[in-house]
C-alpha positions in Angstrom: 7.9 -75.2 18.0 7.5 -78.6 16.8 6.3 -80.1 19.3 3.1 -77.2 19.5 2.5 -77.9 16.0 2.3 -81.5 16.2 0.3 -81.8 19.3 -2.3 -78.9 17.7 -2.5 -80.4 14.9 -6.1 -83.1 15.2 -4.2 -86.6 14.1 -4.0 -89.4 16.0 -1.5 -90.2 19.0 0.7 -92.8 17.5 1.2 -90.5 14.2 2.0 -87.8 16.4 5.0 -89.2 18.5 6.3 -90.7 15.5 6.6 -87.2 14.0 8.2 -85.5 17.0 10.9 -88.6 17.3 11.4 -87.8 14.0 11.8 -84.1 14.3 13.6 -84.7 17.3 16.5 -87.0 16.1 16.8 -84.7 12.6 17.0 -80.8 14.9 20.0 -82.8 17.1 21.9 -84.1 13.9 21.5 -80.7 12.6 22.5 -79.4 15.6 25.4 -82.1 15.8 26.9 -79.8 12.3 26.1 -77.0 13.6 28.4 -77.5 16.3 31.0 -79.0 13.9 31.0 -76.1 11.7 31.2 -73.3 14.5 34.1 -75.5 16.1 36.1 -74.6 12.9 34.6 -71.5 12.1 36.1 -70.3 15.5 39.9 -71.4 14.9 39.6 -69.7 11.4 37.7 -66.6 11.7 36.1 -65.2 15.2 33.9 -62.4 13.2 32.3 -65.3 10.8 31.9 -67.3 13.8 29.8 -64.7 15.1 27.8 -64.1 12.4 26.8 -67.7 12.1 26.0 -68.6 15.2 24.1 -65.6 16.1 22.2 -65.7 12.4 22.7 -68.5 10.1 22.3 -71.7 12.5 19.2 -70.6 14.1 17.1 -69.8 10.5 18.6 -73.4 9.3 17.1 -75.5 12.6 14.2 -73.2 12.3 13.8 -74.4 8.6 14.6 -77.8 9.7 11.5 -77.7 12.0 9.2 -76.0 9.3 10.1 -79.3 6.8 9.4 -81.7 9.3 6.0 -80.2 10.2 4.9 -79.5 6.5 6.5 -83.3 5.9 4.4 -84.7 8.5 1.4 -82.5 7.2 1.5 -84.3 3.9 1.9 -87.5 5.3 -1.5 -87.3 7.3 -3.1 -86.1 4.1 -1.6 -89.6 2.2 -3.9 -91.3 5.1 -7.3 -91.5 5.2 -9.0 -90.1 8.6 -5.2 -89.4 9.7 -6.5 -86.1 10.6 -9.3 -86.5 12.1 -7.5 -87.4 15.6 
């Protein structure tokens, strides 16, 4: 989902990659607790587990994405013909 936002978005290439490196390392250190947290949400209750995984986690990397793209939005309005690819 980032990566379509970034790539509609008109701005130029080099502001573009820097934005999905950035989204990219911040969704797998997300995803690094998100694994953490399940790992001991499994040994301590299987039915929380559940619920996490299936709900929680996904709407948390899914915000995760929406910050970085409304981040990078505000940085290309900080730059002057940022936008205009």
């Amino acid at each position: 989902m980032l990566v379509a936002g970034v790539l509609a978005y008109p701005a130029p290439w080099r502001y573009r990659v820097v934005a999905i490196l950035a989204g990219f390392l911040t969704i797998q250190t997300l995803n690094i607790a998100r694994i953490i947290s399940l790992f001991y949400l499994g040994q301590w209750n299987l039915q929380i587990f559940n619920w996490t995984h299936l709900y929680l986690w996904p709407v948390f990397i899914m915000l995760d994405v929406l910050v970085v793209f409304i981040l990078y939005l505000r940085y290309l309005k900080q730059r002057p013909g940022a936008a205009s690819g």
